[in-house]
C-alpha positions as CSV (number, residue, x, y, z in Angstrom):
1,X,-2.4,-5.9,12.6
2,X,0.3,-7.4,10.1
3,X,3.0,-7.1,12.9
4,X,0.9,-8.3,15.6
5,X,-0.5,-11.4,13.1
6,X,3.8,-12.5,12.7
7,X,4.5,-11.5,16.1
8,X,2.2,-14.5,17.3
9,X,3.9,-17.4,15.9
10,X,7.6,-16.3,17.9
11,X,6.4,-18.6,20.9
12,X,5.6,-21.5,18.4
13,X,8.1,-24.1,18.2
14,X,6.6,-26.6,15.4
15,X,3.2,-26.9,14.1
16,X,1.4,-29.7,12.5
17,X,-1.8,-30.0,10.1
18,X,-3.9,-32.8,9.9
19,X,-6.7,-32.4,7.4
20,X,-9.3,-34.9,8.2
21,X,-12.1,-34.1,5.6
22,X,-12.5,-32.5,2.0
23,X,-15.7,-30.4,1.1
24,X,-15.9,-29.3,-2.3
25,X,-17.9,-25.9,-3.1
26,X,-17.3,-25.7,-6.7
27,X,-15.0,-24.4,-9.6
28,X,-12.0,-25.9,-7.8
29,X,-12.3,-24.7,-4.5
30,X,-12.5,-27.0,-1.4
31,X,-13.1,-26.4,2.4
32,X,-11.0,-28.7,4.1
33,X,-11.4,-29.4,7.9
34,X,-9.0,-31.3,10.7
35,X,-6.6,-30.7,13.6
36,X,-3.5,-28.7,14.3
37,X,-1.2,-29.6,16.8
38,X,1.0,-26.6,18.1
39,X,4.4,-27.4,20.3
40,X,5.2,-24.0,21.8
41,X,8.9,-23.2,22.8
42,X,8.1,-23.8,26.2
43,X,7.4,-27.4,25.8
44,X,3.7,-27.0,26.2
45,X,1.5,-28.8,23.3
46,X,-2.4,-27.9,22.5
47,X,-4.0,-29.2,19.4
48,X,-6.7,-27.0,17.8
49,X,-9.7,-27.6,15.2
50,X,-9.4,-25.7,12.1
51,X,-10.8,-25.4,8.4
52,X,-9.7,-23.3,5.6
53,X,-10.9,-22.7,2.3
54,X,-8.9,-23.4,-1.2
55,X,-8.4,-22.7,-4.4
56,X,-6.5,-24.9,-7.3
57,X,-5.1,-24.4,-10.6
58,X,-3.8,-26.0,-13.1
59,X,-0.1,-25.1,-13.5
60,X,2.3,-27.3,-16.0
61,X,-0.1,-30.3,-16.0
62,X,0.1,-30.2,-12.2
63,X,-2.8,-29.1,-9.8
64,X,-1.4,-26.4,-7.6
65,X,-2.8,-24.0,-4.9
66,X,-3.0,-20.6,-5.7
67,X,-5.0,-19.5,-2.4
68,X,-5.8,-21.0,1.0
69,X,-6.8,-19.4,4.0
70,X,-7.0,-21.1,7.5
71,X,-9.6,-20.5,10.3
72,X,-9.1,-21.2,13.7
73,X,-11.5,-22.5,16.5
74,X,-10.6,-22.2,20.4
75,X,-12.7,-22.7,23.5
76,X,-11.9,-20.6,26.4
């Protein structure tokens, strides 16, 4: 699953994301929503809806992300 999870992005040429809104769910985590736009080595460009959820710490006297995990949406 792990190989087949890396072995997706060889096909990507660049990637973009462009968070658009900000939901907070408590004790520092946020669910944050927007676009990604994909180029793909071939030249070919889609652009895709996406959330993921997030976690912040304080680190230093700096707010830092110590977990964030993206979700994808396509339509077929």
């Amino acid at each position: 699953m792990l190989q087949a999870s890396r072995s997706s992005w060889d096909d990507i040429e660049s990637r973009q994301h462009n968070p658009q809104y900000a939901y907070p769910l408590g004790n520092d985590t946020y669910l944050i929503e927007g676009n990604a736009a994909y180029v793909y080595k071939s030249g070919q460009s889609k652009t895709f809806k996406w959330c993921g959820k997030l976690h912040l710490v304080r680190h230093d006297g700096r707010w830092k992300m110590d977990y964030y995990k993206t979700y994808f949406a396509t339509e077929h």
